[in-house]
MDTraj code that builds the backbone (N, CA, C; nanometers):
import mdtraj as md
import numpy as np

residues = "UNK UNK UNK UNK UNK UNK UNK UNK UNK UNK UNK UNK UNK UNK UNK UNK UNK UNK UNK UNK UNK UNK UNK UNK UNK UNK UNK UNK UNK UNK UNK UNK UNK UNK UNK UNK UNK UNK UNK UNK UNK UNK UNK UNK UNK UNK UNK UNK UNK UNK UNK UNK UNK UNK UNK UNK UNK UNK UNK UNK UNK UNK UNK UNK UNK UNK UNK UNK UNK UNK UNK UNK UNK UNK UNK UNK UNK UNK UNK UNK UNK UNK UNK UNK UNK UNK UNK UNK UNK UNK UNK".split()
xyz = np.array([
    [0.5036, 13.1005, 7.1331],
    [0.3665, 13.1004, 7.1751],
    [0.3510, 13.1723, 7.3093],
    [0.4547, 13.1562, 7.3662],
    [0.4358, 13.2579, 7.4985],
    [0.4242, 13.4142, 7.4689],
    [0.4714, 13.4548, 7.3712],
    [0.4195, 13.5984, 7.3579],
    [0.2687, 13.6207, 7.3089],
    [0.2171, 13.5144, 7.2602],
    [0.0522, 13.5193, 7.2632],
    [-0.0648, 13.5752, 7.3550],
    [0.0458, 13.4691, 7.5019],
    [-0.0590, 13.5033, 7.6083],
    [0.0004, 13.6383, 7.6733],
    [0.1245, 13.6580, 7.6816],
    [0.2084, 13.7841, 7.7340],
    [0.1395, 13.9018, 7.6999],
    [0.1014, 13.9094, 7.4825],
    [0.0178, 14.0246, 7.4594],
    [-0.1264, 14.0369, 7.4954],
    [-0.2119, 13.9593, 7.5206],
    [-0.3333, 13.9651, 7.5308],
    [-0.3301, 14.0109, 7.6973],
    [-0.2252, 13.9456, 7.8095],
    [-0.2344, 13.9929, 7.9220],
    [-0.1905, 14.1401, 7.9411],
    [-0.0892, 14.2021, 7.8325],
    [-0.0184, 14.3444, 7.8390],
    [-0.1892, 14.4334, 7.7870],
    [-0.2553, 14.3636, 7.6772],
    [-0.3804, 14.4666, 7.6205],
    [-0.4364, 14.5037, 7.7901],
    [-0.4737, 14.3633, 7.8355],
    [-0.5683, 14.3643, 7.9917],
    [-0.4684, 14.4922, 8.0811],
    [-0.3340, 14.4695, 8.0867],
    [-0.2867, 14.6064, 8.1894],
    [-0.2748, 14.7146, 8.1114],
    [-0.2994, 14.7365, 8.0271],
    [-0.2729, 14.8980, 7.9201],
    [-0.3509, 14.9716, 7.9379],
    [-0.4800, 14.9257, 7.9713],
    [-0.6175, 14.9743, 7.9743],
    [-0.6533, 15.0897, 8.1129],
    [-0.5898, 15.0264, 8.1993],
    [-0.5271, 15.0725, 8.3561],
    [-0.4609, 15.1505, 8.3452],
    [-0.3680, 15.1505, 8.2292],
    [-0.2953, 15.2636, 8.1987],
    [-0.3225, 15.3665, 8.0740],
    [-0.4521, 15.3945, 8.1007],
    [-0.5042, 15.5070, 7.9928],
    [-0.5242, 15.5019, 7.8483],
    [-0.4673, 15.3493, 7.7849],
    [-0.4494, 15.3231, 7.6796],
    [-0.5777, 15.2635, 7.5976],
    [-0.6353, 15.2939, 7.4618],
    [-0.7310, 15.2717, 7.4527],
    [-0.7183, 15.1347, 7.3834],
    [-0.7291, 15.0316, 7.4271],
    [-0.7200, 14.9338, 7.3623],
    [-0.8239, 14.8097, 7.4205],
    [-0.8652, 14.7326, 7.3194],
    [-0.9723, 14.6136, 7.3550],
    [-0.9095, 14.4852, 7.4003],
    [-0.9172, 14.4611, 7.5625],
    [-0.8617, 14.3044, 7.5347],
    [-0.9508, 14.1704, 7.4954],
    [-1.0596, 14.1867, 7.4480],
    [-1.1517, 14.1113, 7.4085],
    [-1.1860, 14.0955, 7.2565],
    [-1.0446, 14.1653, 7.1858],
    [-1.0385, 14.1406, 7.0633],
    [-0.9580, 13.9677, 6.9941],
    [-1.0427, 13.9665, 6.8769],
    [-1.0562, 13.8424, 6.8437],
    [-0.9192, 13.8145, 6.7998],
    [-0.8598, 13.6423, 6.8579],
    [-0.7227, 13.6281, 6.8815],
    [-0.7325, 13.4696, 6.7683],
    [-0.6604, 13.5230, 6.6536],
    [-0.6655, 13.4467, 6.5431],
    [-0.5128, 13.3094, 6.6057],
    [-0.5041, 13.1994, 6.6416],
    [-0.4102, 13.1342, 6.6434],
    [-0.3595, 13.0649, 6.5602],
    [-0.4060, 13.0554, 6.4547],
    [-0.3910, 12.9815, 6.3170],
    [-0.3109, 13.0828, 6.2361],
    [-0.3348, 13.1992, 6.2943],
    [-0.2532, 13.2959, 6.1265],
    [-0.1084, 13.3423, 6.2700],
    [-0.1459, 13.3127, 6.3713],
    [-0.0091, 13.3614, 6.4643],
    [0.1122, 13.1812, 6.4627],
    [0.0253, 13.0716, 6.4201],
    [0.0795, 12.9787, 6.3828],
    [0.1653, 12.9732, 6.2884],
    [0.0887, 13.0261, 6.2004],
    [0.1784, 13.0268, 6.0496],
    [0.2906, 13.1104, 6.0756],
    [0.2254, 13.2599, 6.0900],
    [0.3869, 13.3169, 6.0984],
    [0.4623, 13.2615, 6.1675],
    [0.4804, 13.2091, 6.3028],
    [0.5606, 13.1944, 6.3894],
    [0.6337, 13.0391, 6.2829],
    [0.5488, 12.9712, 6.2300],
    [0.6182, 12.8368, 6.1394],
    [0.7054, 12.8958, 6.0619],
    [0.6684, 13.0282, 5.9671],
    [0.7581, 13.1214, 5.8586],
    [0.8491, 13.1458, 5.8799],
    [0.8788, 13.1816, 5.9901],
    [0.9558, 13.2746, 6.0814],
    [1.0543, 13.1768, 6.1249],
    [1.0559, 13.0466, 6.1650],
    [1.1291, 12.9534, 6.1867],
    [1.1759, 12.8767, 6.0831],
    [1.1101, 12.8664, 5.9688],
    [1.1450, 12.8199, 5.8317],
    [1.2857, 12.8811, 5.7907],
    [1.2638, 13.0371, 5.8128],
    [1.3078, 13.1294, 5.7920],
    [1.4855, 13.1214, 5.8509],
    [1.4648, 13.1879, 5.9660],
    [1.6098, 13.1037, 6.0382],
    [1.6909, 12.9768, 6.0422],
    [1.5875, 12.8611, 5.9814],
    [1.6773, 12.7488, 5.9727],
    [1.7422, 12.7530, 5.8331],
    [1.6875, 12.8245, 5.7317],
    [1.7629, 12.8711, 5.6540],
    [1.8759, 12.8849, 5.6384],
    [1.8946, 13.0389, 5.7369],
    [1.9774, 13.1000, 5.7655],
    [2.0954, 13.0468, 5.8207],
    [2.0864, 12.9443, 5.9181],
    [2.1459, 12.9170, 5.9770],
    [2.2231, 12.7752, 5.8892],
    [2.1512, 12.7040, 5.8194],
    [2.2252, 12.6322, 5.7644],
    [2.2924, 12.7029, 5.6286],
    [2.2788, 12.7863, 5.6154],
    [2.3447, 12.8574, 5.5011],
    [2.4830, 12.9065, 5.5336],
    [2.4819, 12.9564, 5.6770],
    [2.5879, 12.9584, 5.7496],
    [2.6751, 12.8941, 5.8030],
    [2.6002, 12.7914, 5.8299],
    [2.6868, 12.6230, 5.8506],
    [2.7698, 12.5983, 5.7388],
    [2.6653, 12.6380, 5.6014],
    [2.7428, 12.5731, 5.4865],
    [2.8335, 12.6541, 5.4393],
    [2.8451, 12.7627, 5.4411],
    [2.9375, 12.8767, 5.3958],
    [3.0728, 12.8748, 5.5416],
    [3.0565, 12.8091, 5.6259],
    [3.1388, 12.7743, 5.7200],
    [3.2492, 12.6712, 5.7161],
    [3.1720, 12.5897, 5.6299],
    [3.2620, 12.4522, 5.6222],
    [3.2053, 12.3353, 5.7093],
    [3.0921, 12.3601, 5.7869],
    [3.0592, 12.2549, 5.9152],
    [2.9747, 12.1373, 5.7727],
    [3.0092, 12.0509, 5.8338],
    [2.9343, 11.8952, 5.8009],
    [2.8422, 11.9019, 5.8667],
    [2.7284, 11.8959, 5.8231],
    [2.5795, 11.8639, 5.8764],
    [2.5761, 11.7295, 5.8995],
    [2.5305, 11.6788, 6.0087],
    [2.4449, 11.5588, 6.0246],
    [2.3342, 11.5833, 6.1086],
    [2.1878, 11.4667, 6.0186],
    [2.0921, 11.4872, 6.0096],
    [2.0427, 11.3752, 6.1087],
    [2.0142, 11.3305, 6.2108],
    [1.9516, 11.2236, 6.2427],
    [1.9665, 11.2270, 6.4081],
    [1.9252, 11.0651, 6.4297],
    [1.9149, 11.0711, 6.6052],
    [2.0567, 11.0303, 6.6723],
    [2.0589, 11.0922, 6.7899],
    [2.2034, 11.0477, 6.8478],
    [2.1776, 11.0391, 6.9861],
    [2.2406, 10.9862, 7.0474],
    [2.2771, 10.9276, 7.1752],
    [2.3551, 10.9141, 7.2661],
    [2.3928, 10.9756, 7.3834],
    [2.5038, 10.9576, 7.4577],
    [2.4433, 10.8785, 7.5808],
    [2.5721, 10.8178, 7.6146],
    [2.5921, 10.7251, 7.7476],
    [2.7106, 10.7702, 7.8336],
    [2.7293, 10.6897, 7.8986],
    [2.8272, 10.7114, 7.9828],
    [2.9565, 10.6719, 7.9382],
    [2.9708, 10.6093, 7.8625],
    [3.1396, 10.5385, 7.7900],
    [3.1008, 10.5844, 7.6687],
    [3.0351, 10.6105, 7.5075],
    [3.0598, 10.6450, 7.4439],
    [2.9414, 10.7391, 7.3803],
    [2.9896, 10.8227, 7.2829],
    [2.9154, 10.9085, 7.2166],
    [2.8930, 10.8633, 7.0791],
    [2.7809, 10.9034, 7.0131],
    [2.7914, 10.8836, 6.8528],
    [2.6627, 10.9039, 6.8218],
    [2.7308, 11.0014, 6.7129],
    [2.6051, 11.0449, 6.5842],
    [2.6265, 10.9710, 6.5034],
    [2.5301, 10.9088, 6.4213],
    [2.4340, 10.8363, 6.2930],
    [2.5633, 10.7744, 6.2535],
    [2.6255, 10.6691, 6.3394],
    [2.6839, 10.5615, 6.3785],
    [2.8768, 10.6097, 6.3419],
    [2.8677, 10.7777, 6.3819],
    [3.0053, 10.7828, 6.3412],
    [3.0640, 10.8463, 6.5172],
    [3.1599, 10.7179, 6.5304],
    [3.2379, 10.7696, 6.6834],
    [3.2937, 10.9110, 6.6926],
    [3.2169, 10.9789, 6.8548],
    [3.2657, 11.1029, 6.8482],
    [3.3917, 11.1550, 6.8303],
    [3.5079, 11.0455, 6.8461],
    [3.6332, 11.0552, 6.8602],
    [3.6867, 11.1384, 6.7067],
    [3.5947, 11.1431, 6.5723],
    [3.5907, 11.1816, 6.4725],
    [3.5371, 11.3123, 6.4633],
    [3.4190, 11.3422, 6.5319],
    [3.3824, 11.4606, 6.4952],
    [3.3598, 11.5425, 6.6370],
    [3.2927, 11.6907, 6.5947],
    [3.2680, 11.7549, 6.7080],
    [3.1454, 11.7549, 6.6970],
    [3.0785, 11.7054, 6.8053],
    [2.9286, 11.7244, 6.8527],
    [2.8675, 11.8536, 6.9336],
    [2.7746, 11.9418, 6.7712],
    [2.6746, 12.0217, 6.8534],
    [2.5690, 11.9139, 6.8551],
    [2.4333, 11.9631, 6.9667],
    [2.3429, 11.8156, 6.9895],
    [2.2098, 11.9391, 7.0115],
    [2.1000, 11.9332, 6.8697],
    [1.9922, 12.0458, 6.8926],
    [1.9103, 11.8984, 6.9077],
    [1.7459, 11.9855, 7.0274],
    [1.6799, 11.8707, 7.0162],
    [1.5299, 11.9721, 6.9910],
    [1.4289, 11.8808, 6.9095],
    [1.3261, 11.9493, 6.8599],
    [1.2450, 11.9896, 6.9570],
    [1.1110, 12.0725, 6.9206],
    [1.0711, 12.1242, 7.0512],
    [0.9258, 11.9995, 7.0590],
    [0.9244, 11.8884, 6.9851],
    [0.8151, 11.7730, 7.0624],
    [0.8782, 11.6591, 6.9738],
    [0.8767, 11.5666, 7.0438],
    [0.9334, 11.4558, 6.9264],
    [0.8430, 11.4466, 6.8071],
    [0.9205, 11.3857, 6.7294],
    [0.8533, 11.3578, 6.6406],
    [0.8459, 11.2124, 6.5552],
])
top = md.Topology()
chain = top.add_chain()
for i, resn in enumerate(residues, 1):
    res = top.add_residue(resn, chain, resSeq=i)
    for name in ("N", "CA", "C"):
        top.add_atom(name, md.element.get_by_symbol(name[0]), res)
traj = md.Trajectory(xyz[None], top)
């Protein structure tokens, strides 16, 4: 979403620079939503396709670290290796 406001501020300096362009053109966020959802659909795909053609064990759920122990979806880290992604708002 930051390239949303990045392009509409680049239309505003282009203009300064000889370029014929409108920055007061109409800025659809619903169809820049979707793609950007597609587009992420898209890569998690990818990426677990790669996981799986890797050999990695997926686990799906919430995890927790402290100060004395670690553990994903109640299996001690001492078992596995922890990557740790976190979403971009809870949910």
């Amino acid at each position: 979403m930051f390239h949303a406001s990045s392009f509409r501020e680049q239309l505003h300096i282009a203009k300064s620079y000889g370029l014929g362009v409108d920055p007061s053109a109409a800025f659809d966020m619903q169809k820049m939503k979707t793609k950007r959802d597609a587009y992420i659909k898209k890569l998690n795909g990818i990426y677990a396709t790669n996981l799986a053609s890797s050999g990695v064990e997926v686990i799906n759920g919430w995890c927790s670290f402290d100060s004395i122990t670690k553990d994903a979806s109640g299996i001690p880290e001492t078992k596995l290796s922890i990557a740790s992604s976190t979403p971009g708002a809870n949910e």
